[in-house]
CHARMM internal coordinates of N, CA and C (Angstrom, degrees):
IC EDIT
DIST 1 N 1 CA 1.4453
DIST 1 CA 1 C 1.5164
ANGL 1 N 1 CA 1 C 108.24
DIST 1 C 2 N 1.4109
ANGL 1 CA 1 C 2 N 128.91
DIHE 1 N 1 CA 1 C 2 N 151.30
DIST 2 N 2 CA 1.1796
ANGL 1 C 2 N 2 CA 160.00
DIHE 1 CA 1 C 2 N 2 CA 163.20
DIST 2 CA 2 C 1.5764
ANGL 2 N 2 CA 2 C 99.91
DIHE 1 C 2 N 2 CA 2 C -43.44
DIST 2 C 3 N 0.9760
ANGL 2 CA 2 C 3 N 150.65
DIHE 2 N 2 CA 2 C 3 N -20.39
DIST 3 N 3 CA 1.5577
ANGL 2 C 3 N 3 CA 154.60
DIHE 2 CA 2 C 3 N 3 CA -154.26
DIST 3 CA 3 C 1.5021
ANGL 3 N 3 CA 3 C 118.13
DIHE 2 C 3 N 3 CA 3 C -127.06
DIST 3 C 4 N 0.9752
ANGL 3 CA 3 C 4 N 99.03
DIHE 3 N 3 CA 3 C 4 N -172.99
DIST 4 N 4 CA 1.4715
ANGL 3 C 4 N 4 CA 131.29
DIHE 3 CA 3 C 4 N 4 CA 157.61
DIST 4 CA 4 C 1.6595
ANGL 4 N 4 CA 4 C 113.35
DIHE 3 C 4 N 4 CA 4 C -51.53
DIST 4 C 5 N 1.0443
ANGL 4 CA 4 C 5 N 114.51
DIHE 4 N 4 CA 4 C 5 N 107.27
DIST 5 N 5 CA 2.0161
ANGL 4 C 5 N 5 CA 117.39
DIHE 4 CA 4 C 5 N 5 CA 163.89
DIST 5 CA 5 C 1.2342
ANGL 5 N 5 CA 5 C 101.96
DIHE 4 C 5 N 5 CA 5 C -20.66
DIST 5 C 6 N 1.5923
ANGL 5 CA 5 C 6 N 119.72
DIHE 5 N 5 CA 5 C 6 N 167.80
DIST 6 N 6 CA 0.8006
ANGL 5 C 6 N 6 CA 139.73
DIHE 5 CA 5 C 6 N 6 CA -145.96
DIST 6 CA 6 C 2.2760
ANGL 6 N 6 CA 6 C 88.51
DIHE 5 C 6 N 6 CA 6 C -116.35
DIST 6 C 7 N 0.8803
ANGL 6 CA 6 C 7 N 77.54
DIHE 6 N 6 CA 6 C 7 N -37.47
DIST 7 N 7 CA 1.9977
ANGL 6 C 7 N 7 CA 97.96
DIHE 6 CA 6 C 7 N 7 CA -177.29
DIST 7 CA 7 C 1.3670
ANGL 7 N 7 CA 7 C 98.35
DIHE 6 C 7 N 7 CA 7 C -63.15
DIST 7 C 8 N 1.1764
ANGL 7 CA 7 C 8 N 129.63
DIHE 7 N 7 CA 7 C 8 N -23.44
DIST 8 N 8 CA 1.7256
ANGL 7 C 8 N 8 CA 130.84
DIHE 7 CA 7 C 8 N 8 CA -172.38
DIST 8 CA 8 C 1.4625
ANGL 8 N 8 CA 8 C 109.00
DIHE 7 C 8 N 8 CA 8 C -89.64
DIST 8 C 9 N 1.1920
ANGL 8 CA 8 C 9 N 107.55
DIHE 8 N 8 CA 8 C 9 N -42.85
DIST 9 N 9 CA 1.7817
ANGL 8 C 9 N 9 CA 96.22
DIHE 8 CA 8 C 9 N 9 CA -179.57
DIST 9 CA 9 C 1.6971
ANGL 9 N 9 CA 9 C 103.27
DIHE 8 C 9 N 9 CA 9 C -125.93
DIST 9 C 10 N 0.9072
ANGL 9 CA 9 C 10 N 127.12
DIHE 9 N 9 CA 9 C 10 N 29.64
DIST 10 N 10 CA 1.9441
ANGL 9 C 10 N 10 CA 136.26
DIHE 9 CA 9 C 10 N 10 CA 170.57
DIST 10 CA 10 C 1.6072
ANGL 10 N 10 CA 10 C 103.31
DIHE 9 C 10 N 10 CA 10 C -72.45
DIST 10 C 11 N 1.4665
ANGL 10 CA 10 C 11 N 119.05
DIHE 10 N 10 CA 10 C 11 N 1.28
DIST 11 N 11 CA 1.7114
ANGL 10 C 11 N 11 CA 119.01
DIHE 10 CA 10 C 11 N 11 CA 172.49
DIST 11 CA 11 C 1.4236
ANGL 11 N 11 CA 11 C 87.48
DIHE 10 C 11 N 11 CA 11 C -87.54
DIST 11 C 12 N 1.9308
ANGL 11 CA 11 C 12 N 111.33
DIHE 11 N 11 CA 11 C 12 N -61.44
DIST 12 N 12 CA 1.5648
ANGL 11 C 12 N 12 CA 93.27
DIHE 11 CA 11 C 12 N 12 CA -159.94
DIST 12 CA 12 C 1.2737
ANGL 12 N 12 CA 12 C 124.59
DIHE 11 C 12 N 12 CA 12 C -86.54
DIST 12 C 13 N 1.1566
ANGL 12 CA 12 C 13 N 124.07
DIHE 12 N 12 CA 12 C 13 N 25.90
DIST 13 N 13 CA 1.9158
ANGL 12 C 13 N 13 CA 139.51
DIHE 12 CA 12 C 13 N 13 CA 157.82
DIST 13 CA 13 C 1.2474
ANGL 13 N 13 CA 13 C 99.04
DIHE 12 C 13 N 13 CA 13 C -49.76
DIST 13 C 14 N 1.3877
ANGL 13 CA 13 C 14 N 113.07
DIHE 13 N 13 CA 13 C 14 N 132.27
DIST 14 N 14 CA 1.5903
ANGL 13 C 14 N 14 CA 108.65
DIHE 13 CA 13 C 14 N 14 CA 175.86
DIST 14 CA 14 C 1.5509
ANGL 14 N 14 CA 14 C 102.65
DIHE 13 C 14 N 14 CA 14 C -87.77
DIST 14 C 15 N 1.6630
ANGL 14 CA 14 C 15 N 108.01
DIHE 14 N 14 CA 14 C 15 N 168.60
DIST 15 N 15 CA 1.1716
ANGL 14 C 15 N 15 CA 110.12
DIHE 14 CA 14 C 15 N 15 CA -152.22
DIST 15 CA 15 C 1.6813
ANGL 15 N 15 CA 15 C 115.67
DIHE 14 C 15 N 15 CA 15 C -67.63
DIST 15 C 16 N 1.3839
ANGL 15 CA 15 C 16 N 102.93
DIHE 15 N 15 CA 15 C 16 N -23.30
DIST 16 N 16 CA 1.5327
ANGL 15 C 16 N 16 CA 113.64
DIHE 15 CA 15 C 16 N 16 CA -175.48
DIST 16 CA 16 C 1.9210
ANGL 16 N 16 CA 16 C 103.16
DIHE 15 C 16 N 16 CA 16 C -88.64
DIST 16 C 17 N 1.0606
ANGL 16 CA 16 C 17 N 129.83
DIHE 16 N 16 CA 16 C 17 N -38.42
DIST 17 N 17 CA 1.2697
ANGL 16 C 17 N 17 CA 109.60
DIHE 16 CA 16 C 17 N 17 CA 136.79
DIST 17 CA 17 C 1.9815
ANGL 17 N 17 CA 17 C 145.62
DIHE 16 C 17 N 17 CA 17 C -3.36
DIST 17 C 18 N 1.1767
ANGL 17 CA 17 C 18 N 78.71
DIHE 17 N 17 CA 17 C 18 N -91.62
DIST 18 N 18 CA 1.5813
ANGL 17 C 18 N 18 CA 112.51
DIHE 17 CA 17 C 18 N 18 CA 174.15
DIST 18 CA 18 C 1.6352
ANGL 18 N 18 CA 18 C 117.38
DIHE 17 C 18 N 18 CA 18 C -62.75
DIST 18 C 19 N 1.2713
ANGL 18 CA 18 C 19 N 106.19
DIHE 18 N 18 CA 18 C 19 N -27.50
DIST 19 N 19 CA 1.4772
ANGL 18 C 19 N 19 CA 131.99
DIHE 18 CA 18 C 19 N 19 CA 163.80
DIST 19 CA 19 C 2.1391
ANGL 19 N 19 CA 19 C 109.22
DIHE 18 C 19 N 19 CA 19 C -58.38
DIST 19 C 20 N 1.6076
ANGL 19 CA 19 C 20 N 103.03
DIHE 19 N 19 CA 19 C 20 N -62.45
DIST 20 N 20 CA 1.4177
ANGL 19 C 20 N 20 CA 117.37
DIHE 19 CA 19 C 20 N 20 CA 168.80
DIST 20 CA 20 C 1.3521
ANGL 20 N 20 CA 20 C 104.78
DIHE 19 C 20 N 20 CA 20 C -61.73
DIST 20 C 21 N 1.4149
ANGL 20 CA 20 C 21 N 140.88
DIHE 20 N 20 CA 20 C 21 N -37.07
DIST 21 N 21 CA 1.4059
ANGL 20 C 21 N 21 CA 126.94
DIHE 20 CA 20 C 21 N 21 CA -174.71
DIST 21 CA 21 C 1.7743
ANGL 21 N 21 CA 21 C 106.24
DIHE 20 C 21 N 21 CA 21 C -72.56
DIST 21 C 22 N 1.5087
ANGL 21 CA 21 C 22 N 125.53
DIHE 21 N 21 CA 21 C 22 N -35.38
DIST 22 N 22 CA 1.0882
ANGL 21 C 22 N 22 CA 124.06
DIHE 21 CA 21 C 22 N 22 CA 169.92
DIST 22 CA 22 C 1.8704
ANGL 22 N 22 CA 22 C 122.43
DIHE 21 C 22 N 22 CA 22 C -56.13
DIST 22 C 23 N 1.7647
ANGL 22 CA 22 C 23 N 93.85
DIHE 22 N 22 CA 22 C 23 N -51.55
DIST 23 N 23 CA 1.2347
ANGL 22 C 23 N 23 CA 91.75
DIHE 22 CA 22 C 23 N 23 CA 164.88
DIST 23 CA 23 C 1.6450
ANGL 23 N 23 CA 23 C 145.37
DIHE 22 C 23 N 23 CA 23 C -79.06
DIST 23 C 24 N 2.1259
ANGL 23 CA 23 C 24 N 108.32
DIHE 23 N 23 CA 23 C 24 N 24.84
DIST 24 N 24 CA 1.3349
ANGL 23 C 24 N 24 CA 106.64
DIHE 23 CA 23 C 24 N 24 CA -174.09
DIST 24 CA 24 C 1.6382
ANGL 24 N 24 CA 24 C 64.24
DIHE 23 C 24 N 24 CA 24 C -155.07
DIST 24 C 25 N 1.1858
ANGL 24 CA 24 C 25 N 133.52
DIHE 24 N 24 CA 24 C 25 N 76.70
DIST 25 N 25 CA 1.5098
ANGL 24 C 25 N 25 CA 116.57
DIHE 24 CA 24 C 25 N 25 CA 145.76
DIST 25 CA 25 C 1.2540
ANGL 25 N 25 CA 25 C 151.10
DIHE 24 C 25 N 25 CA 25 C -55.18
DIST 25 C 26 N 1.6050
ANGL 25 CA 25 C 26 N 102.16
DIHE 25 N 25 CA 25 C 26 N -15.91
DIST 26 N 26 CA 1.5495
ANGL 25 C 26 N 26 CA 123.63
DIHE 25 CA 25 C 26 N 26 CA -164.01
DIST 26 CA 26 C 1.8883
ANGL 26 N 26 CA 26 C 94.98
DIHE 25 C 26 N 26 CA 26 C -113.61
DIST 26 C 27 N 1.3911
ANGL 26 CA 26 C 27 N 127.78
DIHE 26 N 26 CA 26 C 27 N 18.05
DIST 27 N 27 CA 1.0787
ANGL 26 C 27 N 27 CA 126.09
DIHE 26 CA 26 C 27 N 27 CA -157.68
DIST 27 CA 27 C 1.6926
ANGL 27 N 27 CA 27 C 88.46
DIHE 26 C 27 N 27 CA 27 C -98.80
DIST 27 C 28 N 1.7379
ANGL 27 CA 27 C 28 N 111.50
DIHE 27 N 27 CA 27 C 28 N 134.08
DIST 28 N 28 CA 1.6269
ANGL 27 C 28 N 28 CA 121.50
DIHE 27 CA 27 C 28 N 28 CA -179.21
DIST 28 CA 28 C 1.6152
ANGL 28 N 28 CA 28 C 97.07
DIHE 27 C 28 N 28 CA 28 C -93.84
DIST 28 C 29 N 1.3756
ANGL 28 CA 28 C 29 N 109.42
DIHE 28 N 28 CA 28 C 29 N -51.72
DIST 29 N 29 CA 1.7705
ANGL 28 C 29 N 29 CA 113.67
DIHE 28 CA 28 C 29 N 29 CA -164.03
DIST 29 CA 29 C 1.6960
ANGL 29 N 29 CA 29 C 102.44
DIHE 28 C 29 N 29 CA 29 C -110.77
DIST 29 C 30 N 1.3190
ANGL 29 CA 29 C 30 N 89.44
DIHE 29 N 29 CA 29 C 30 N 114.03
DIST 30 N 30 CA 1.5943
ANGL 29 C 30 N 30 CA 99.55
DIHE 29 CA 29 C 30 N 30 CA 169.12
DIST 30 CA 30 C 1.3713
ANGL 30 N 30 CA 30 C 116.52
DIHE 29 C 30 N 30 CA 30 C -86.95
DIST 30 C 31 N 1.6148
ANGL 30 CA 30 C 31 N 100.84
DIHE 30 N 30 CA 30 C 31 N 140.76
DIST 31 N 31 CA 1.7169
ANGL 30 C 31 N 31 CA 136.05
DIHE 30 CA 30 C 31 N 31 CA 162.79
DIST 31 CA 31 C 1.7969
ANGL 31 N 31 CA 31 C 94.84
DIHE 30 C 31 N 31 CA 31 C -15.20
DIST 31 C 32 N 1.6430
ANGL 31 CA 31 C 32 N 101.36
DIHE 31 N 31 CA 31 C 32 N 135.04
DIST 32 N 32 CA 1.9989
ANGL 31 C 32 N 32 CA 82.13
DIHE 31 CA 31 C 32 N 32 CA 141.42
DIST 32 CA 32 C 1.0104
ANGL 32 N 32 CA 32 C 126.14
DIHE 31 C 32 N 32 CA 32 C -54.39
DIST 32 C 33 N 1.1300
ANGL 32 CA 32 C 33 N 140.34
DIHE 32 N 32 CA 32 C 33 N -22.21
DIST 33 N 33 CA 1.5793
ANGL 32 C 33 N 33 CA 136.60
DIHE 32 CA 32 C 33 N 33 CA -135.56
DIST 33 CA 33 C 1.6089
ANGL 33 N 33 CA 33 C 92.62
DIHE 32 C 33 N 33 CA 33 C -107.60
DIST 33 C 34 N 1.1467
ANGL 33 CA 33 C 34 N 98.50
DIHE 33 N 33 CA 33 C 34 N -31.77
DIST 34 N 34 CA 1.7799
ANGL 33 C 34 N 34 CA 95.63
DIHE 33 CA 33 C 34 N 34 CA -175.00
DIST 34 CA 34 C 1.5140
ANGL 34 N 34 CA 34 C 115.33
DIHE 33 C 34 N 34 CA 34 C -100.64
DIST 34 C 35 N 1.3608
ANGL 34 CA 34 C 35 N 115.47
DIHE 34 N 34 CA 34 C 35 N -19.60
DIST 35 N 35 CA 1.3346
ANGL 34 C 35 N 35 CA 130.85
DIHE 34 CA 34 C 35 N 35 CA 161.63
DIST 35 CA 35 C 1.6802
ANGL 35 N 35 CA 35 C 108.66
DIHE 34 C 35 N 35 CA 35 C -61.29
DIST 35 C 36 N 1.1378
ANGL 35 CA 35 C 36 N 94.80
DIHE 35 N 35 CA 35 C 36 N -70.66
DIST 36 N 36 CA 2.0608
ANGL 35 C 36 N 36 CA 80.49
DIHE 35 CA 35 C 36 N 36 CA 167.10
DIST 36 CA 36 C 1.7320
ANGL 36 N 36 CA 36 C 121.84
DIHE 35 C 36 N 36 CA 36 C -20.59
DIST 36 C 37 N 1.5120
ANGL 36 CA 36 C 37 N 97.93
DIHE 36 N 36 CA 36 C 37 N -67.09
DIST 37 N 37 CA 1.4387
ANGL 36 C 37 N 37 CA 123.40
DIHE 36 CA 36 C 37 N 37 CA -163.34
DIST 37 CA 37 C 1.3803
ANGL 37 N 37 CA 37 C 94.60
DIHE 36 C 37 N 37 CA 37 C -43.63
DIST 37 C 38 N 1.7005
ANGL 37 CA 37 C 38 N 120.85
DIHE 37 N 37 CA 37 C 38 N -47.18
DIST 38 N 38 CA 1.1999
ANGL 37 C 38 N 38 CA 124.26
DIHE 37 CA 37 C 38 N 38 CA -163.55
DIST 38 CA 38 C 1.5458
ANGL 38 N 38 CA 38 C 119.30
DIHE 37 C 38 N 38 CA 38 C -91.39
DIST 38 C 39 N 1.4982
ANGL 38 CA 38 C 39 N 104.35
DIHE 38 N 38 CA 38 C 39 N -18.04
DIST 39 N 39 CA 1.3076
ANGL 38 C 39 N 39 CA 90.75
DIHE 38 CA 38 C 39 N 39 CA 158.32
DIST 39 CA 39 C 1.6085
ANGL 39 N 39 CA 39 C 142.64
DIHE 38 C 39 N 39 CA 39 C -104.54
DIST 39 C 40 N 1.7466
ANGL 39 CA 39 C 40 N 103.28
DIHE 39 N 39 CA 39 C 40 N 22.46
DIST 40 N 40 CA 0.9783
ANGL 39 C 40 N 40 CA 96.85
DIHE 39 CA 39 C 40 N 40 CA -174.55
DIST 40 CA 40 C 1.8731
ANGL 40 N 40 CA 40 C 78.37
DIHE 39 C 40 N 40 CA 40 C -112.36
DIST 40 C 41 N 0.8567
ANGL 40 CA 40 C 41 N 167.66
DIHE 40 N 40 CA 40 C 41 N 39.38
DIST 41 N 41 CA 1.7305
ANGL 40 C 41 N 41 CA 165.99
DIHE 40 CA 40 C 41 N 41 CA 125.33
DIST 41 CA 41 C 1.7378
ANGL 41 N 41 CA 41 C 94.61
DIHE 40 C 41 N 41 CA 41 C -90.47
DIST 41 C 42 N 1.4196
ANGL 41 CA 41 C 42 N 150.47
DIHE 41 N 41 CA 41 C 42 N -34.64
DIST 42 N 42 CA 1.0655
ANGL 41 C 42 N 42 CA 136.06
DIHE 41 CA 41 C 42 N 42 CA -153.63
DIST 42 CA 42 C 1.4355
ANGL 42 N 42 CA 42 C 120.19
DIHE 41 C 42 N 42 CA 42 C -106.86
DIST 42 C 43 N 1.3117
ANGL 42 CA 42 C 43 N 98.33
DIHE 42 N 42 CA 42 C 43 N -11.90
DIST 43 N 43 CA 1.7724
ANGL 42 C 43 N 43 CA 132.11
DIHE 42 CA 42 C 43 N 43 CA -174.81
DIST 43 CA 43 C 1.6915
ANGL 43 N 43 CA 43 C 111.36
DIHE 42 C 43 N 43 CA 43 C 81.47
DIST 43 C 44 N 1.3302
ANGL 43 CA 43 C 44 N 127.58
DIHE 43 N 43 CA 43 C 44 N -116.07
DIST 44 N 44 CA 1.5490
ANGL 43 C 44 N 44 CA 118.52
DIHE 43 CA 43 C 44 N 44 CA -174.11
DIST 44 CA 44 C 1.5685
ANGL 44 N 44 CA 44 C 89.41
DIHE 43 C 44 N 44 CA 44 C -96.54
DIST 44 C 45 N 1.7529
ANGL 44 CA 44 C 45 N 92.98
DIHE 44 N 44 CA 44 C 45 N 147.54
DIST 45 N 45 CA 1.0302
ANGL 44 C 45 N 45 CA 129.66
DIHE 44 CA 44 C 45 N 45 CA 166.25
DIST 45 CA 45 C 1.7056
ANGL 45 N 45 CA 45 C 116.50
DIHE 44 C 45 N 45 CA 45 C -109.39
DIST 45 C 46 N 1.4892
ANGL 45 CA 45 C 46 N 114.85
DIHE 45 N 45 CA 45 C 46 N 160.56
DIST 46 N 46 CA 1.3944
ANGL 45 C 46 N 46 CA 119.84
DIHE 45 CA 45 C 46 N 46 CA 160.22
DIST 46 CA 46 C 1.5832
ANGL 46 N 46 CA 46 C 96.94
DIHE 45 C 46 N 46 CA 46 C -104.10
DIST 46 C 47 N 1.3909
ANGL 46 CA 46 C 47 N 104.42
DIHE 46 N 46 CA 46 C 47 N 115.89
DIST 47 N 47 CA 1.6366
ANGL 46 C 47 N 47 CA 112.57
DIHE 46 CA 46 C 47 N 47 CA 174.75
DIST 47 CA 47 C 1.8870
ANGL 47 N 47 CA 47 C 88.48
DIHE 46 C 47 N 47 CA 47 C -117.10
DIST 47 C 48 N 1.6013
ANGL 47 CA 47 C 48 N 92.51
DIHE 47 N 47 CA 47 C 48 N 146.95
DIST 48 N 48 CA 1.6176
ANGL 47 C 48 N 48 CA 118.19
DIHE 47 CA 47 C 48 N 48 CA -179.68
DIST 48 CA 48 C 1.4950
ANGL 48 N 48 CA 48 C 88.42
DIHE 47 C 48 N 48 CA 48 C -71.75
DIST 48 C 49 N 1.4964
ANGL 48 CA 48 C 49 N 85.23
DIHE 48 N 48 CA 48 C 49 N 173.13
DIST 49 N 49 CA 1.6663
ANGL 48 C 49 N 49 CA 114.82
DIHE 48 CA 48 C 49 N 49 CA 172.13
DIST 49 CA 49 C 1.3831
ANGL 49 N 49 CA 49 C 117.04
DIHE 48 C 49 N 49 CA 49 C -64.98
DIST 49 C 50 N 1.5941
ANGL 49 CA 49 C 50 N 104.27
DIHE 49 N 49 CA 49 C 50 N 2.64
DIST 50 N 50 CA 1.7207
ANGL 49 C 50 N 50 CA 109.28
DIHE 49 CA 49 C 50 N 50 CA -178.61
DIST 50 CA 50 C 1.5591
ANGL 50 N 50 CA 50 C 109.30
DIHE 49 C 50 N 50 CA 50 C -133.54
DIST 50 C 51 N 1.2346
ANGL 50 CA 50 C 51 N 117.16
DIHE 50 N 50 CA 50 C 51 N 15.85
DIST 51 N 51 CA 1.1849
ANGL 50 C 51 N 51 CA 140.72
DIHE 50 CA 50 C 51 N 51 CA 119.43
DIST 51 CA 51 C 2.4510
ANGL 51 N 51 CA 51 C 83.23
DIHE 50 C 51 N 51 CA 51 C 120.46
DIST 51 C 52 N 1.0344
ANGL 51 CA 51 C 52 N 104.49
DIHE 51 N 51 CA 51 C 52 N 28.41
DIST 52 N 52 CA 1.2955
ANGL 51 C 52 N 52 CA 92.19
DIHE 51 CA 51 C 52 N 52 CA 177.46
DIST 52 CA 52 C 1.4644
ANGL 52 N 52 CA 52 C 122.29
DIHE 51 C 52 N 52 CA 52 C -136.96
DIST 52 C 53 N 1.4326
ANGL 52 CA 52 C 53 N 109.52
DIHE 52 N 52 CA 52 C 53 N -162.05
DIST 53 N 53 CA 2.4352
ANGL 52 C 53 N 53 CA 98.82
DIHE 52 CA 52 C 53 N 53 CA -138.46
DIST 53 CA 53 C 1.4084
ANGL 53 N 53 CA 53 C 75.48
DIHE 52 C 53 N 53 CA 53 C -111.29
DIST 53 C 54 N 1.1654
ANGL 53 CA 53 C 54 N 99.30
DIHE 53 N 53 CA 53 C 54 N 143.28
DIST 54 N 54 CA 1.8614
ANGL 53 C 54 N 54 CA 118.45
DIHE 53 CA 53 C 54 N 54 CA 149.27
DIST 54 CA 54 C 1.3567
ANGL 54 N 54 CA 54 C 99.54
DIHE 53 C 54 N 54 CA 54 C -94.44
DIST 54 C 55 N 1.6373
ANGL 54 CA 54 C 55 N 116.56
DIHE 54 N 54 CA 54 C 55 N 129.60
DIST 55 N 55 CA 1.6477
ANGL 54 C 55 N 55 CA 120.57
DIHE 54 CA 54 C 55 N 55 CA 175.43
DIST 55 CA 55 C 1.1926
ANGL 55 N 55 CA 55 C 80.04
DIHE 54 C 55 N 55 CA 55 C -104.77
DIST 55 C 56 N 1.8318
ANGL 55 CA 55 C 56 N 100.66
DIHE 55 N 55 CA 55 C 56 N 157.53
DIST 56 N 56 CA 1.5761
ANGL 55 C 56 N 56 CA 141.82
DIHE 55 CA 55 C 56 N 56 CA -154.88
DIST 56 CA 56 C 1.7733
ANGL 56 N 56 CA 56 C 80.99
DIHE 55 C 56 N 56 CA 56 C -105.24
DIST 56 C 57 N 1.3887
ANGL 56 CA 56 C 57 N 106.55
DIHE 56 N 56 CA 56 C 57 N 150.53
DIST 57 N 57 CA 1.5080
ANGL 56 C 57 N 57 CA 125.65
DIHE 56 CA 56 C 57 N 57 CA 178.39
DIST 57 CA 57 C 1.3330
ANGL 57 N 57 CA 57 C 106.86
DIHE 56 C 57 N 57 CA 57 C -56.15
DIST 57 C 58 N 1.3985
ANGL 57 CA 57 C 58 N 130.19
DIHE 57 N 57 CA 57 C 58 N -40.50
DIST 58 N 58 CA 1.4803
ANGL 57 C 58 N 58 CA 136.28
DIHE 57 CA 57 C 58 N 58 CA -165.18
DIST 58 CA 58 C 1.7155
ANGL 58 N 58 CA 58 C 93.55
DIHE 57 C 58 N 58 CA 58 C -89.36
DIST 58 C 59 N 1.2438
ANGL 58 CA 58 C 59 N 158.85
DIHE 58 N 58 CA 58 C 59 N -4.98
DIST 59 N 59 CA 1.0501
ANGL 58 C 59 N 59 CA 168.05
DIHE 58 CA 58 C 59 N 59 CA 109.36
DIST 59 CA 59 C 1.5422
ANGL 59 N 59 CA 59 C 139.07
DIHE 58 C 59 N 59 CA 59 C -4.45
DIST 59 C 60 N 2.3955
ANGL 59 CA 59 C 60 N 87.99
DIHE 59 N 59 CA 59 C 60 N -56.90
DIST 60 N 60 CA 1.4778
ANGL 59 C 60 N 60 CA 114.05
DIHE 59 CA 59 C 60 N 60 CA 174.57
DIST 60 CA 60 C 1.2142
ANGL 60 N 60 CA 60 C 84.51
DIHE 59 C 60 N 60 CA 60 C -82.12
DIST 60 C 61 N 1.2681
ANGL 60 CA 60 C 61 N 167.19
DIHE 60 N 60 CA 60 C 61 N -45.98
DIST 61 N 61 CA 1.3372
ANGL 60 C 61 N 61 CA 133.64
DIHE 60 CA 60 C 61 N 61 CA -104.99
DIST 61 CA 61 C 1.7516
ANGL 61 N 61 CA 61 C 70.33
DIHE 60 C 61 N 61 CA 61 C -133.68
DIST 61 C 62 N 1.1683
ANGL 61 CA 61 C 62 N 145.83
DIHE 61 N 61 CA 61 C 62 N -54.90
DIST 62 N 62 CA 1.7229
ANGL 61 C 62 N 62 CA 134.78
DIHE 61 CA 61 C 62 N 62 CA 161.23
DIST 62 CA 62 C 1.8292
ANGL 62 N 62 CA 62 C 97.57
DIHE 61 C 62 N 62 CA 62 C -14.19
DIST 62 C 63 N 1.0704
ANGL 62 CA 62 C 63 N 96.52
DIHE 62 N 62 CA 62 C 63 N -80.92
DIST 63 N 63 CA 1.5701
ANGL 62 C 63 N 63 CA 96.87
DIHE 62 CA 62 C 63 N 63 CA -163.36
DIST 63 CA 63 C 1.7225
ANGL 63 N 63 CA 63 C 114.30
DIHE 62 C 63 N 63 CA 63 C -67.03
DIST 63 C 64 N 1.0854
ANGL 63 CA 63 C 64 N 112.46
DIHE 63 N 63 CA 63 C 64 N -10.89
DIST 64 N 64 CA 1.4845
ANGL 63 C 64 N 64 CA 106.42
DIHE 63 CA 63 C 64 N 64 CA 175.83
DIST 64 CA 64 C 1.7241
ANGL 64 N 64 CA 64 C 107.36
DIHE 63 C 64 N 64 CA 64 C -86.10
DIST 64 C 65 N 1.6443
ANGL 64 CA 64 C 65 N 100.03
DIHE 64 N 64 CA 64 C 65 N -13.82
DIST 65 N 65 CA 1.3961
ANGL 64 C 65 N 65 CA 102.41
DIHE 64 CA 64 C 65 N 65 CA 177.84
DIST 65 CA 65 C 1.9154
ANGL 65 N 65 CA 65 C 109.78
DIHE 64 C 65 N 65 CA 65 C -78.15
DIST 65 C 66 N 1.0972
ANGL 65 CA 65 C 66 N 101.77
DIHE 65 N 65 CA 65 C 66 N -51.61
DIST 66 N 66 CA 1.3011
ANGL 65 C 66 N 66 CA 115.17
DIHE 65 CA 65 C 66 N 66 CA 171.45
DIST 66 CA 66 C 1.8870
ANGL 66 N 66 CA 66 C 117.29
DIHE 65 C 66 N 66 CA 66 C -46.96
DIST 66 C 67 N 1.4001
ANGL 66 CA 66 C 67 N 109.88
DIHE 66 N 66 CA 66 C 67 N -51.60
DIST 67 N 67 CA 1.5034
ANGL 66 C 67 N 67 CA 106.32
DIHE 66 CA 66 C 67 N 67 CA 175.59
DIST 67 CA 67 C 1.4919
ANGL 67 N 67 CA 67 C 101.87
DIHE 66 C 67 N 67 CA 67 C -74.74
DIST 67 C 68 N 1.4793
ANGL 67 CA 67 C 68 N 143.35
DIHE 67 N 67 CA 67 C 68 N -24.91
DIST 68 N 68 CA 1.4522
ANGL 67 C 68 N 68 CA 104.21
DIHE 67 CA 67 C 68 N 68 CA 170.54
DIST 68 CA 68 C 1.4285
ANGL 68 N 68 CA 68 C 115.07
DIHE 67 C 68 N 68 CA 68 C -79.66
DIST 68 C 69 N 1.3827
ANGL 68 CA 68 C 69 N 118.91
DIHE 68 N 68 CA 68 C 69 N -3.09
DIST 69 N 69 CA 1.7518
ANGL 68 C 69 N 69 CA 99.54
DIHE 68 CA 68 C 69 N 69 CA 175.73
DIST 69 CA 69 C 1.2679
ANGL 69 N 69 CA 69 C 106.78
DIHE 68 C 69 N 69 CA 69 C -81.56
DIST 69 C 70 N 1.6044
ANGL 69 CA 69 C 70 N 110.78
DIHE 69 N 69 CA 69 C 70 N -36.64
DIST 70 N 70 CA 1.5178
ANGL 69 C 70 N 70 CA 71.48
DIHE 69 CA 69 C 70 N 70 CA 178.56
DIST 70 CA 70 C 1.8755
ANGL 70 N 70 CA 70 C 119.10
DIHE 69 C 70 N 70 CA 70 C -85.31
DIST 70 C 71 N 1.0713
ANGL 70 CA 70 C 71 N 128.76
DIHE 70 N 70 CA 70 C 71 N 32.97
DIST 71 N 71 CA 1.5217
ANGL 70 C 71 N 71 CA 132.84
DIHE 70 CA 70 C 71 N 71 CA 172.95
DIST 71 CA 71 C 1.2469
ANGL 71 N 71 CA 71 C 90.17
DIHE 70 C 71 N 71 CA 71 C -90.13
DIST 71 C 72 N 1.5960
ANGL 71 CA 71 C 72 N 125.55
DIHE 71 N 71 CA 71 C 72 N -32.05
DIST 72 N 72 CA 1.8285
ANGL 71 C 72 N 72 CA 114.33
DIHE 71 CA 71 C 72 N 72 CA -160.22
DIST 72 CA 72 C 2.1094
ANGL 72 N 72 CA 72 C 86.52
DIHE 71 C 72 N 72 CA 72 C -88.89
DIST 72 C 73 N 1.2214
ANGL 72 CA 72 C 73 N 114.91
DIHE 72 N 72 CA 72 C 73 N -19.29
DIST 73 N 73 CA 1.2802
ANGL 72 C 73 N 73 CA 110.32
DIHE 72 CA 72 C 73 N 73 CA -155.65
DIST 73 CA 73 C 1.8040
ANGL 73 N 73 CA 73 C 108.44
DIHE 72 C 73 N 73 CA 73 C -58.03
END
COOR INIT
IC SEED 1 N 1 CA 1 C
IC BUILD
C-alpha cells in the first residue's frame, strides 16, 4: 500500500472493521468500503480504477497474524 503499515494505525480501526480483517485474512484487494476506512486512518492510498487497495505482503501477513490470535484467544 501507498501509506502507512497496517501495524501503525490497526488500534484506531473500528472494531467492526478490524473484525472483517480477521475474518478475510488472506484478502490482497480490498472492498471500497474498507478501502475508504483505510485510507482515511492510513493517509494516501493507491486505489484501482474500481476504487479499491492492494495490501502490501508485510500487511497480509500483519493481519493473518492478528486473526490467529484471536482463533488461539
Amino acid at each position: 500500500m501507498g501509506q502507512r503499515p497496517i501495524e501503525e494505525w490497526w488500534h484506531e480501526l473500528d472494531p467492526g472493521t478490524r473484525q472483517w480483517f480477521r475474518e478475510h485474512p488472506g484478502v490482497q484487494l480490498l472492498p471500497r468500503t474498507v478501502t475508504n476506512v483505510v485510507h482515511q486512518l492510513s493517509g494516501s492510498g493507491d486505489r484501482d480504477q474500481h476504487g479499491e487497495l492492494e495490501l502490501s505482503v508485510q500487511d497480509r501477513d500483519f493481519i493473518k497474524a492478528r486473526a490467529l490470535e484471536q482463533d488461539r484467544a
